[in-house]
VEXROFI-938736 format. One record per residue: x negated, y, z of N, C-alpha, C in turn; residue in three letters; residue number from 1. Coordinates in nm, 3 decimals. Layout:
// VEXROFI-938736
nu = X	nv = Y	nw = Z	cau = X	cav = Y	caw = Z	cu = X	cv = Y	cw = Z	type = ALA	seq = NUM .
...
//
This chain:
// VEXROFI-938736
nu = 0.357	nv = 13.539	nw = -13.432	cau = 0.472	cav = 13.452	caw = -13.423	cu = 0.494	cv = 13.414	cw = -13.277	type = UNK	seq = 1 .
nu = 0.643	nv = 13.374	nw = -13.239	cau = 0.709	cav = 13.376	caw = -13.100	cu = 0.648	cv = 13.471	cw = -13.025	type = UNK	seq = 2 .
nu = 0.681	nv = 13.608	nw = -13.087	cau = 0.703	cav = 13.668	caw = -12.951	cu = 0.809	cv = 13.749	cw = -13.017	type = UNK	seq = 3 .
nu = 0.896	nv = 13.782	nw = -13.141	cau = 1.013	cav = 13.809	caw = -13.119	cu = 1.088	cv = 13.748	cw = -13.214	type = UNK	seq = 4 .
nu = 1.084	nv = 13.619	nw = -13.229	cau = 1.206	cav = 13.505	caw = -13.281	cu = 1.204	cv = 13.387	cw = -13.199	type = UNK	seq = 5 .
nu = 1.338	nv = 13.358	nw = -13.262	cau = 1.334	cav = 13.191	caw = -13.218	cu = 1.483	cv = 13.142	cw = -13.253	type = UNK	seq = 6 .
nu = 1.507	nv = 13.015	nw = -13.222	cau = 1.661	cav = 12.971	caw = -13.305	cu = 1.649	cv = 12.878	cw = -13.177	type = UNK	seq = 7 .
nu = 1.850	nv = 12.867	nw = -13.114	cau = 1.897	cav = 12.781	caw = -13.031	cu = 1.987	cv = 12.770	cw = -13.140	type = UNK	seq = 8 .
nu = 2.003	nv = 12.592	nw = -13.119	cau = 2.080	cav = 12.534	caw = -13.183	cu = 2.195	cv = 12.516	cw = -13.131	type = UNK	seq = 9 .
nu = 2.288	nv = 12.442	nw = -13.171	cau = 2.471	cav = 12.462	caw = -13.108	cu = 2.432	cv = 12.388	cw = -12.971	type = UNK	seq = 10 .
nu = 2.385	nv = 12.224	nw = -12.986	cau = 2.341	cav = 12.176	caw = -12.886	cu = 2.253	cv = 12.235	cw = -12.769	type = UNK	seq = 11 .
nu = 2.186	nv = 12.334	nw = -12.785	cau = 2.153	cav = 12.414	caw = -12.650	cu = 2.016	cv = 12.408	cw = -12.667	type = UNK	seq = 12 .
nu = 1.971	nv = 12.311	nw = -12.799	cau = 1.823	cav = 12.308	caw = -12.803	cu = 1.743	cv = 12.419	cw = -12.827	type = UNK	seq = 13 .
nu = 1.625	nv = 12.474	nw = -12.755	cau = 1.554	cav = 12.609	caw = -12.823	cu = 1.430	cv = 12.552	cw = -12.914	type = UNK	seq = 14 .
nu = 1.407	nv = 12.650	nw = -13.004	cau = 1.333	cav = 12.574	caw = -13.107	cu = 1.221	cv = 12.707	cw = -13.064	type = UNK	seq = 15 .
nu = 1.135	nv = 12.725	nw = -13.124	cau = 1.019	cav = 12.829	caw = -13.124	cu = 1.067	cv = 12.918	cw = -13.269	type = UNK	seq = 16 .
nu = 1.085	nv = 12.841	nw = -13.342	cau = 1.150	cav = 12.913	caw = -13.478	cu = 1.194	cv = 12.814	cw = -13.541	type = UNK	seq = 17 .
nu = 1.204	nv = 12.804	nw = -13.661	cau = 1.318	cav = 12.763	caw = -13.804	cu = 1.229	cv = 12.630	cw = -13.773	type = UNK	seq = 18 .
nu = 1.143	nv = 12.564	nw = -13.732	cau = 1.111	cav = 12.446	caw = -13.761	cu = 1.142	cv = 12.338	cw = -13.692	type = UNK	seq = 19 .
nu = 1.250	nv = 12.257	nw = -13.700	cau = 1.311	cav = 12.160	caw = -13.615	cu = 1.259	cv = 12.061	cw = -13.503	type = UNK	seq = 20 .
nu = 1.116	nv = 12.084	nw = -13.575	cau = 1.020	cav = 11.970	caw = -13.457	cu = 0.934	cv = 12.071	cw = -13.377	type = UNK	seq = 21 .
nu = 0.945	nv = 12.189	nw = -13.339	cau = 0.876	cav = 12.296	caw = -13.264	cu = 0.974	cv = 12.315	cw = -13.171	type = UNK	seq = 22 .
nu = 1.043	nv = 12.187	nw = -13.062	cau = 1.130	cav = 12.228	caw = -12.979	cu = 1.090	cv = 12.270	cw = -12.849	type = UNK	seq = 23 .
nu = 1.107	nv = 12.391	nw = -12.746	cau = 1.059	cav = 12.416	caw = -12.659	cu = 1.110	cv = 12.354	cw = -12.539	type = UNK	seq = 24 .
nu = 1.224	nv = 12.359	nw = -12.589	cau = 1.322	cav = 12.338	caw = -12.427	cu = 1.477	cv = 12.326	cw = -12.477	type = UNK	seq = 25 .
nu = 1.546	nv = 12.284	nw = -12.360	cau = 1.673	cav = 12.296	caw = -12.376	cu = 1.758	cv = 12.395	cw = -12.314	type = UNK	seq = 26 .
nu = 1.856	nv = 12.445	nw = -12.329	cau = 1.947	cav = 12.560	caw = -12.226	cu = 2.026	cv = 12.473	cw = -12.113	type = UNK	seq = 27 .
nu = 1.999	nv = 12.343	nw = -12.157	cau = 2.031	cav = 12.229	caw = -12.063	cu = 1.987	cv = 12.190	cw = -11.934	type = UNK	seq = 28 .
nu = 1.863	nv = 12.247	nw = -11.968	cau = 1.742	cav = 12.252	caw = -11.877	cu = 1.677	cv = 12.355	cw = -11.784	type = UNK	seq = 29 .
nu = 1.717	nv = 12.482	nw = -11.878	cau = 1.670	cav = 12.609	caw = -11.815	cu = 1.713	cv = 12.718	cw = -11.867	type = UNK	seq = 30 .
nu = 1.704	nv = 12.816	nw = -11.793	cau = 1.753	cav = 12.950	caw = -11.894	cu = 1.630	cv = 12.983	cw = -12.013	type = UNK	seq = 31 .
nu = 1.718	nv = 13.054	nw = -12.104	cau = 1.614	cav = 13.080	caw = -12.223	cu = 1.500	cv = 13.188	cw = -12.188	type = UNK	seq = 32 .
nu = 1.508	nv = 13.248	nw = -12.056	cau = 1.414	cav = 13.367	caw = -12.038	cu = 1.306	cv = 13.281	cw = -11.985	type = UNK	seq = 33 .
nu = 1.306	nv = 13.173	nw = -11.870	cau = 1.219	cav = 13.073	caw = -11.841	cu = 1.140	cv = 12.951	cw = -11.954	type = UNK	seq = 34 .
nu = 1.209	nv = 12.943	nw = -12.056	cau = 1.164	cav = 12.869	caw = -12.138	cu = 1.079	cv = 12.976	cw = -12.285	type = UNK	seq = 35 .
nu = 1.085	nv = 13.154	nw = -12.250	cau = 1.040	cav = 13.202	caw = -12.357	cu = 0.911	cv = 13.250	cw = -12.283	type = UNK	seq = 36 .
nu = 0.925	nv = 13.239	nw = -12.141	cau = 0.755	cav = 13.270	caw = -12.063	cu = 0.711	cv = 13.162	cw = -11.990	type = UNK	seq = 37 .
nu = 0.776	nv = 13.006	nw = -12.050	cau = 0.702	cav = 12.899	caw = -11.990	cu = 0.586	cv = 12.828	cw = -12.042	type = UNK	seq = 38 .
nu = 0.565	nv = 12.757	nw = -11.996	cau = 0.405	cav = 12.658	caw = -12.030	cu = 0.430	cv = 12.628	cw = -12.167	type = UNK	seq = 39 .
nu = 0.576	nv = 12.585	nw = -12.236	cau = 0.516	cav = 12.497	caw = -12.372	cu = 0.544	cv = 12.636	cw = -12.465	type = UNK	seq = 40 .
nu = 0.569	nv = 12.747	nw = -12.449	cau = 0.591	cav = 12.888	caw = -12.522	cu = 0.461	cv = 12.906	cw = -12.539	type = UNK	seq = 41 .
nu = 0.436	nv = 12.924	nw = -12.406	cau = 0.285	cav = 12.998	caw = -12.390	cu = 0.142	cv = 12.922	cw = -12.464	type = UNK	seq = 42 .
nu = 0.162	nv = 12.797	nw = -12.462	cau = 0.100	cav = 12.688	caw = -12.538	cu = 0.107	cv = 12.678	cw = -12.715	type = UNK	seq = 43 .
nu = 0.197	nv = 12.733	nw = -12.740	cau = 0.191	cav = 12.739	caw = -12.869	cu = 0.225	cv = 12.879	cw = -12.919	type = UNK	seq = 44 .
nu = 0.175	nv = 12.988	nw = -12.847	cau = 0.157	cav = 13.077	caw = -12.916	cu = 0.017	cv = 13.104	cw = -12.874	type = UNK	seq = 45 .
nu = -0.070	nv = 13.001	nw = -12.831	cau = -0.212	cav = 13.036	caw = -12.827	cu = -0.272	cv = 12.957	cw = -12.903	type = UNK	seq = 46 .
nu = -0.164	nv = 12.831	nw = -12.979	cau = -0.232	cav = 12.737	caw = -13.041	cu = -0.259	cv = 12.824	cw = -13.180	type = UNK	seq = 47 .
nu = -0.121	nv = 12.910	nw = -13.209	cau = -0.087	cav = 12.933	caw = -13.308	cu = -0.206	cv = 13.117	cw = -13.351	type = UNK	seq = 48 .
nu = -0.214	nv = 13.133	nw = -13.235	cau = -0.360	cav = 13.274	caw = -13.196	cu = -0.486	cv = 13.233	cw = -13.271	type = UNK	seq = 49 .
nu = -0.484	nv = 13.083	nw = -13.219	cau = -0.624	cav = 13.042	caw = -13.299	cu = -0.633	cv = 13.014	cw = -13.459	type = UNK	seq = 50 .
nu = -0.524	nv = 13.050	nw = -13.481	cau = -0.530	cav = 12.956	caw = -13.619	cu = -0.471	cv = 12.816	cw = -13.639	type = UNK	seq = 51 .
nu = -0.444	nv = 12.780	nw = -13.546	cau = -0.427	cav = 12.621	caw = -13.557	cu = -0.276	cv = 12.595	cw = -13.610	type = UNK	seq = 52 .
nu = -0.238	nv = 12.611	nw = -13.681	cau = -0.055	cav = 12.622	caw = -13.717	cu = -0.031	cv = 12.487	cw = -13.731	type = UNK	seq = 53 .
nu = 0.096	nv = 12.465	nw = -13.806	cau = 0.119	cav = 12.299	caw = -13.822	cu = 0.159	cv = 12.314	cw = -13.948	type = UNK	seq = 54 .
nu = 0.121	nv = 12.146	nw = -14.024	cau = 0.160	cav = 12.146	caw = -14.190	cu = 0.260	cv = 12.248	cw = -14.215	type = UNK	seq = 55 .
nu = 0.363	nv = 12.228	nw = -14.171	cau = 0.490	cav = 12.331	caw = -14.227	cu = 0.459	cv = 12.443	cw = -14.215	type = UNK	seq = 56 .
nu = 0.383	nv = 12.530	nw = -14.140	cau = 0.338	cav = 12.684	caw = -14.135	cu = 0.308	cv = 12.722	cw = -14.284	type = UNK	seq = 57 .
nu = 0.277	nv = 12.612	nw = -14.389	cau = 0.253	cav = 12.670	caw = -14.494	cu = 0.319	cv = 12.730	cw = -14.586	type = UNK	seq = 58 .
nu = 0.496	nv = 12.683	nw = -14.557	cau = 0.570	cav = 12.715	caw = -14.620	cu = 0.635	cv = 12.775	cw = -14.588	type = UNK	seq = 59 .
nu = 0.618	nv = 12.832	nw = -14.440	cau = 0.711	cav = 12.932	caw = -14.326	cu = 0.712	cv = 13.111	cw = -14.424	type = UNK	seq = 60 .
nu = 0.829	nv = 13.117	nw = -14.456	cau = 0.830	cav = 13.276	caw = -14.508	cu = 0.786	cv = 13.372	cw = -14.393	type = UNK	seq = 61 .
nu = 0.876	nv = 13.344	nw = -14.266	cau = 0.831	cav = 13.471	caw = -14.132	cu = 0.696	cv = 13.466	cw = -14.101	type = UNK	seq = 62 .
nu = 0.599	nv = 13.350	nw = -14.103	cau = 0.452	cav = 13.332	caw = -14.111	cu = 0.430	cv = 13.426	cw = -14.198	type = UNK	seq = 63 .
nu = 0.422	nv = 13.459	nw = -14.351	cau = 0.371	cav = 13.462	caw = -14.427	cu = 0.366	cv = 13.615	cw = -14.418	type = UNK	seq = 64 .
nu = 0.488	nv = 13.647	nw = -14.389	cau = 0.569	cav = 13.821	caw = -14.370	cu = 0.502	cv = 13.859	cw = -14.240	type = UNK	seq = 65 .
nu = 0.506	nv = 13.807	nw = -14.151	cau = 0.454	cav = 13.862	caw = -14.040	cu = 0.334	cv = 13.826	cw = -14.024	type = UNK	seq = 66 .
nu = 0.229	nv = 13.732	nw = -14.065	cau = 0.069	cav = 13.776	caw = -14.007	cu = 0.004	cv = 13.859	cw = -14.117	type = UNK	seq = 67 .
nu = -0.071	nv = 13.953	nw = -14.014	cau = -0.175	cav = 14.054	caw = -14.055	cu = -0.255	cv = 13.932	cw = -14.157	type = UNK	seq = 68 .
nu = -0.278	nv = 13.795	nw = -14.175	cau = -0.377	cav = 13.770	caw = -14.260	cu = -0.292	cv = 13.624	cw = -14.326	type = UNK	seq = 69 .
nu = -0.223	nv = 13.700	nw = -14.350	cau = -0.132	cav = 13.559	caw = -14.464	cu = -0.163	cv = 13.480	cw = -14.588	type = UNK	seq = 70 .
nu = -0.229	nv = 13.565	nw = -14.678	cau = -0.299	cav = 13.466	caw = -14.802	cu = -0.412	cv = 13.387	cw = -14.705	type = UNK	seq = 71 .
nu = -0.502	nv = 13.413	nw = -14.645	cau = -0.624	cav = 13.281	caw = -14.583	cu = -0.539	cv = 13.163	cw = -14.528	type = UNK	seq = 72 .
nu = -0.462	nv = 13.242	nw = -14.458	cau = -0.375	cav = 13.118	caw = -14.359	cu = -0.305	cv = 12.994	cw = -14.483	type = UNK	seq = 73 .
nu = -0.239	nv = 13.069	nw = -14.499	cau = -0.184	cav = 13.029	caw = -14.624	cu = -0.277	cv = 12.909	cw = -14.721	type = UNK	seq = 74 .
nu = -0.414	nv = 12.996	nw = -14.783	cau = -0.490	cav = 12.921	caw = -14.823	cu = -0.565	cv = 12.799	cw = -14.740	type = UNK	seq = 75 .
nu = -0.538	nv = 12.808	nw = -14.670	cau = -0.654	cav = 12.687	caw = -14.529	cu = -0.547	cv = 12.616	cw = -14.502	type = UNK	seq = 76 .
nu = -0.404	nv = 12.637	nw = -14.514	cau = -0.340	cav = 12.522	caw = -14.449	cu = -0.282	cv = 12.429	cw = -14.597	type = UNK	seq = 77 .
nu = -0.276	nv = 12.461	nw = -14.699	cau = -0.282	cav = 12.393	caw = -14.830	cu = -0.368	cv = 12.342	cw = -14.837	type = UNK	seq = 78 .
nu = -0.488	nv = 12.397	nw = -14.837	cau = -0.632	cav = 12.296	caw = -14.857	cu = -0.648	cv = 12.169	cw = -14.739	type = UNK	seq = 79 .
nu = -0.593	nv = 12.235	nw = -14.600	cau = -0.607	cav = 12.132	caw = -14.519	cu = -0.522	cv = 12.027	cw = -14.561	type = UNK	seq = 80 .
nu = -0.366	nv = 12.065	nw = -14.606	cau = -0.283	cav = 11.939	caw = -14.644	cu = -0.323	cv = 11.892	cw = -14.766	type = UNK	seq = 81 .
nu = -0.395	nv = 11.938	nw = -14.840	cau = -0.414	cav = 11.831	caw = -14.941	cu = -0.495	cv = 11.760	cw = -14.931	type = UNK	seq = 82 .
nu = -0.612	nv = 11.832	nw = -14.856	cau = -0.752	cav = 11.731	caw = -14.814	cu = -0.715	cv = 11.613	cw = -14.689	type = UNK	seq = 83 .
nu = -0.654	nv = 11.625	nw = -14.639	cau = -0.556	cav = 11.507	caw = -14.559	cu = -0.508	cv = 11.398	cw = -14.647	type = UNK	seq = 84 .
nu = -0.446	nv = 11.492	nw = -14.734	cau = -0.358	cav = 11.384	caw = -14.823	cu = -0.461	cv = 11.308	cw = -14.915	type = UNK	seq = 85 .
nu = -0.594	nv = 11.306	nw = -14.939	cau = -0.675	cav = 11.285	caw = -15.030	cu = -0.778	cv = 11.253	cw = -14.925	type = UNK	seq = 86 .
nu = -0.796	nv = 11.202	nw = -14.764	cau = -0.849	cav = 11.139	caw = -14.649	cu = -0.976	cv = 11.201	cw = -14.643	type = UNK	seq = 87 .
nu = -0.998	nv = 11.368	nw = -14.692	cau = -1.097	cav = 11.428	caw = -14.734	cu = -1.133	cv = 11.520	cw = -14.603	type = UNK	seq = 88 .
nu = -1.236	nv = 11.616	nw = -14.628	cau = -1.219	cav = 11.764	caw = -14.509	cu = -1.183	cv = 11.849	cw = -14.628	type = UNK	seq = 89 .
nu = -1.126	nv = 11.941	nw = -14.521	cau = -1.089	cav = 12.072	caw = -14.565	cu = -1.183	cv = 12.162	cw = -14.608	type = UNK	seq = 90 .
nu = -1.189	nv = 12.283	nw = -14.698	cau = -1.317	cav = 12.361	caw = -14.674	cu = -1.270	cv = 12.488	cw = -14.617	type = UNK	seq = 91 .
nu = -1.338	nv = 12.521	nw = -14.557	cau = -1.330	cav = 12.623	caw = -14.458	cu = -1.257	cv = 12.796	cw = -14.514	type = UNK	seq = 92 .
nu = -1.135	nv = 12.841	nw = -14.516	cau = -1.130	cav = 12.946	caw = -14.541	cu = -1.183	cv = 13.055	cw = -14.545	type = UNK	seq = 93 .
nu = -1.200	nv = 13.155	nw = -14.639	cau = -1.268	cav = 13.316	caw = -14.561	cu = -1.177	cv = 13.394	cw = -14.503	type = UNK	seq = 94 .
nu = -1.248	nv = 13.463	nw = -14.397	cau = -1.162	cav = 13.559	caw = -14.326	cu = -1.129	cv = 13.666	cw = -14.468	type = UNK	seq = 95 .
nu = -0.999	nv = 13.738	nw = -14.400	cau = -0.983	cav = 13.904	caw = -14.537	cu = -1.012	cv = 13.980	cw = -14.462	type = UNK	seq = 96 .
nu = -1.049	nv = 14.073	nw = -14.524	cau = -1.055	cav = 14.221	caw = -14.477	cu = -0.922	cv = 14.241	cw = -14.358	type = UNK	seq = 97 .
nu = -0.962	nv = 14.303	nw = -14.301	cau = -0.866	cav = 14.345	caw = -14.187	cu = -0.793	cv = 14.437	cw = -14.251	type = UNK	seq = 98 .
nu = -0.669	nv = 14.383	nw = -14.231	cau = -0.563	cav = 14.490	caw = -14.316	cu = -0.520	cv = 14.446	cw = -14.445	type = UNK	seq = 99 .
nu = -0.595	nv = 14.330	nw = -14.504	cau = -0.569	cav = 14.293	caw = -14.646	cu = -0.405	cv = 14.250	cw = -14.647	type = UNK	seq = 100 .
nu = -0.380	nv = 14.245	nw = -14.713	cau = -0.215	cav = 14.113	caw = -14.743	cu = -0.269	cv = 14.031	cw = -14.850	type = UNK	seq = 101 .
//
């Protein structure tokens, strides 16, 4: 993820993708080629390398379609939001087979 989507809004806002609070920058501010190889791009597509997604990643279809390991992700970020929601820990996902869907 972000390295070939993203959504500008009418207002000029750039988002990273479909999720309204993943805003990078504005076109107000900078051109979109500076804001797709700048610090807060580059920052959250290493957050997002590690695993670390945000609640809504769980329900992201282009997440789901595009990573090589979508059911774990999938599964670890449900368990994380519910074990949040229930002031609990999460339990730790298994990796899949490389290549699984």
């Amino acid at each position: 993820m972000g390295y070939a989507y993203s959504r500008v809004l009418v207002d000029g806002t750039v988002l990273y993708c479909c999720n309204t609070e993943v805003r990078v920058g504005s076109l107000a501010e900078a051109r979109f080629s500076e804001l797709w190889h700048g610090p807060a791009w580059q920052a959250l597509r290493a957050r997002f390398r590690r695993g670390d997604y945000l609640p809504s990643c769980a329900q992201c279809g282009k997440l789901n379609q595009n990573s090589d390991r979508p059911a774990p992700a999938r599964s670890r970020m449900s368990d994380e939001r519910s074990q949040r929601e229930r002031g609990g820990k999460a339990r730790a996902a298994e990796p899949a087979p490389r290549g699984a869907l």
